[in-house]
RODO-2510 file (C-alpha; in nm, 4 decimals, decimal comma):
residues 160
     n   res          X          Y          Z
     1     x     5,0175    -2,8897    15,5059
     2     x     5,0712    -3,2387    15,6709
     3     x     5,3892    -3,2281    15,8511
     4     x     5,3878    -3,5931    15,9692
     5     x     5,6757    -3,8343    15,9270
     6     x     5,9757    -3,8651    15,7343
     7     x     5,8422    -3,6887    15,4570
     8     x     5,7679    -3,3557    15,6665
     9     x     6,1433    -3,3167    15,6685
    10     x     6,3512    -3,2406    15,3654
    11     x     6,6131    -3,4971    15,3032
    12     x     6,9971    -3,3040    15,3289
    13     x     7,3255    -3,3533    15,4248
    14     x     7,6248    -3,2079    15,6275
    15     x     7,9797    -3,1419    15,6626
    16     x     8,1842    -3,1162    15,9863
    17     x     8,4824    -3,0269    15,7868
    18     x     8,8000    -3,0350    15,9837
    19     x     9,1994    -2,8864    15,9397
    20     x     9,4692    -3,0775    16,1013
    21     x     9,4469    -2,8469    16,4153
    22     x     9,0970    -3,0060    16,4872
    23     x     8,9078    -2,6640    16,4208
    24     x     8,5995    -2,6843    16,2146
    25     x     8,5385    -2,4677    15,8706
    26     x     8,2321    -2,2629    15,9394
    27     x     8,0733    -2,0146    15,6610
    28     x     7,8946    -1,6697    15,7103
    29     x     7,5892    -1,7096    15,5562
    30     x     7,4855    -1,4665    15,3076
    31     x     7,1245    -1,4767    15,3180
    32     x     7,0405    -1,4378    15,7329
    33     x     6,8235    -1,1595    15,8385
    34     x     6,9770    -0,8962    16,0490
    35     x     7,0790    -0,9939    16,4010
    36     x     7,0339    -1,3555    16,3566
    37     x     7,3940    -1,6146    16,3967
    38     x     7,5199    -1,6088    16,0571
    39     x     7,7368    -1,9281    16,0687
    40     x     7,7757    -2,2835    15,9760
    41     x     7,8988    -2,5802    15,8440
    42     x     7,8387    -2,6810    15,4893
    43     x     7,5285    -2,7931    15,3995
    44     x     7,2244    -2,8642    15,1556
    45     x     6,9862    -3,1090    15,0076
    46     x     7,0065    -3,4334    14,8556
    47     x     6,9380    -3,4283    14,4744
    48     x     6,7380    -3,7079    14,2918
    49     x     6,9189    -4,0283    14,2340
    50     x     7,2354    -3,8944    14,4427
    51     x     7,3591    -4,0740    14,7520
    52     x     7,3982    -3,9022    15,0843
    53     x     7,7925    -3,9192    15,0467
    54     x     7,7584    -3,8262    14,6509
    55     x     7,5595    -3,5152    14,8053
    56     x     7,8068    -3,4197    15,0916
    57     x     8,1422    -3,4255    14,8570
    58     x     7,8739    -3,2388    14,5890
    59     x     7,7903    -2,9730    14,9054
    60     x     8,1410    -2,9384    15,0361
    61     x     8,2470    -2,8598    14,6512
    62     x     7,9929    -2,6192    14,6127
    63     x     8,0125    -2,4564    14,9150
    64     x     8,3997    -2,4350    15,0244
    65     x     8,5068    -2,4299    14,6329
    66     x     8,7451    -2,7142    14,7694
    67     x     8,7216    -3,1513    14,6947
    68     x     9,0417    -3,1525    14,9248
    69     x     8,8854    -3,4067    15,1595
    70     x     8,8675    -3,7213    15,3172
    71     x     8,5631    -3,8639    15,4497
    72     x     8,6125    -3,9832    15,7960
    73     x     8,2715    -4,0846    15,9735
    74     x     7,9233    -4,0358    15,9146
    75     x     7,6509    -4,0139    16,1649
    76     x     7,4977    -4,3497    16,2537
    77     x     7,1598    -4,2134    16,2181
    78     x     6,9693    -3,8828    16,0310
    79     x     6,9501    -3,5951    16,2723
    80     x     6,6858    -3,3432    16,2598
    81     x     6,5927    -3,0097    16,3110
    82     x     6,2284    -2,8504    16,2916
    83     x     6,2054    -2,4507    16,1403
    84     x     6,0316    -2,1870    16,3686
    85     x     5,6956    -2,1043    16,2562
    86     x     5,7536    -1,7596    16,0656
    87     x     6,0097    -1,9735    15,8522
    88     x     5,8002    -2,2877    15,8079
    89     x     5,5759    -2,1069    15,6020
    90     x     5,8116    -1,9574    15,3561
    91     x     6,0882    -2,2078    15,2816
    92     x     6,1022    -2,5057    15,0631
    93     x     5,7790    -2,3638    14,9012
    94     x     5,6490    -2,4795    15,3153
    95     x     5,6931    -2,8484    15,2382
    96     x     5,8498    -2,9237    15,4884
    97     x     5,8731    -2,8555    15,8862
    98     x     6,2612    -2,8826    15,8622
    99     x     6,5437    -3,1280    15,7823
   100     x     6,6471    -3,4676    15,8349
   101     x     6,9967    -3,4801    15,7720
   102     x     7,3071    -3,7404    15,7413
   103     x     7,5978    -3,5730    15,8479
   104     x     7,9771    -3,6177    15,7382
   105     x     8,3317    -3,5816    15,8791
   106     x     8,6162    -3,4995    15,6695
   107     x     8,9320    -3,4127    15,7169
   108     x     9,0420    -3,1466    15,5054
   109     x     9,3326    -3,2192    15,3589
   110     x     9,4143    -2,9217    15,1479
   111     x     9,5688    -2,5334    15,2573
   112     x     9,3498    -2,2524    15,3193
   113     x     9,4405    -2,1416    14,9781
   114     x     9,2114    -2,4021    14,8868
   115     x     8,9042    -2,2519    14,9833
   116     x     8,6988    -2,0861    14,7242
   117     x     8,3809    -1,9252    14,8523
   118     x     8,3400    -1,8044    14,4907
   119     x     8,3420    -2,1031    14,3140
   120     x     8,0270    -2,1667    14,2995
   121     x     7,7283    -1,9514    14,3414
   122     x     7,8211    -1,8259    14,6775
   123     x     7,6028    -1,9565    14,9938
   124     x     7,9135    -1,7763    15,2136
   125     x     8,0127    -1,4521    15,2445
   126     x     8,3340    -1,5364    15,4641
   127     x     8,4343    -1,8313    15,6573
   128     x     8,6658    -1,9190    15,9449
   129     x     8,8121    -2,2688    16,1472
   130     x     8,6577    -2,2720    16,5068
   131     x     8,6931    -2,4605    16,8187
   132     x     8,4114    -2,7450    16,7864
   133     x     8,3152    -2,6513    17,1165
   134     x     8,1808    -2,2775    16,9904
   135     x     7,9723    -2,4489    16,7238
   136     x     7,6774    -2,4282    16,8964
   137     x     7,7006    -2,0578    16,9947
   138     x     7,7280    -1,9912    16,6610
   139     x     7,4216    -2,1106    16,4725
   140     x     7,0675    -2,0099    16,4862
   141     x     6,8715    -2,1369    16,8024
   142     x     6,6553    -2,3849    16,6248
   143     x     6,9583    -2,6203    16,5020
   144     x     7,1445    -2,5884    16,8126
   145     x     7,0517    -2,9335    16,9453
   146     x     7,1558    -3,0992    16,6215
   147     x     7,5148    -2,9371    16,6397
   148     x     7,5224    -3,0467    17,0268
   149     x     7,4456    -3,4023    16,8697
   150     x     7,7032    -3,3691    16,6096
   151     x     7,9355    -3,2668    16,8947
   152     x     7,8587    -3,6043    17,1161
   153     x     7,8536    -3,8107    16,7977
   154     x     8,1951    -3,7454    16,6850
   155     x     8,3281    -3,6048    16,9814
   156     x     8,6187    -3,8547    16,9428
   157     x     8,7220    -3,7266    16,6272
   158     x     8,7294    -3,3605    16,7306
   159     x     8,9465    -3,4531    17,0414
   160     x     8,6479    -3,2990    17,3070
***
């Protein structure tokens, strides 16, 4: 496979979803091998002919069961992350070497009531607000610099 360039990296999107305590929503991923962090924010790919906002409110649906949400920022630029070599192999048919990925902040605007992990077809198992400062610790090694960006990006939003 070539893994040069923009097109090495499948095109997604993001959701730093936030209550009106400043905690972020974070979902227990169903699909994680044993062992390995479990948890994250919404996310997933951009569909042809959809917009990277069109995407995110189409994510955050599909993943929280929930449109109760305001979009606050976006990143200025597309973050990326690259997949260990075991899992480069394997997902997105190997394709790709990881994602490039415009991220979005909304404020969630709804009650936890409003939260559906069954929705859809479920990506979550359970989910949870955190303290954005935890994010980190809680997803797998290989995006942990892209949630430390996230972090400093809209660190003025999340009151760090």
């Amino acid at each position: 496979m070539n893994h040069d360039g923009d097109t090495a990296y499948r095109p997604g999107v993001g959701i730093v979803l936030v209550n009106h305590e400043r905690k972020v929503f974070v979902g227990r991923r169903i699909d994680m091998p044993a062992g390995w962090p479990a948890w994250q924010m919404p996310q997933g790919g951009i569909d042809a002919n959809e917009t990277p906002m069109q995407a995110a409110l189409r994510e955050l649906f599909e993943e929280t069961g929930t449109d109760k949400a305001e979009i606050v920022a976006e990143t200025a630029g597309w973050l990326r992350y690259d997949l260990p070599p075991p899992i480069t192999d394997t997902a997105w048919g190997g394709r790709f070497r990881g994602q490039r990925q415009k991220w979005f902040l909304m404020r969630f605007d709804g009650e936890d009531a409003d939260i559906d992990l069954g929705r859809h077809e479920a990506e979550f198992d359970a989910w949870r607000w955190v303290e954005p400062r935890l994010l980190p610790e809680l997803i797998v090694a290989f995006k942990r610099p892209l949630y430390t960006a996230l972090l400093d990006e809209f660190r003025g939003h999340l009151g760090l």
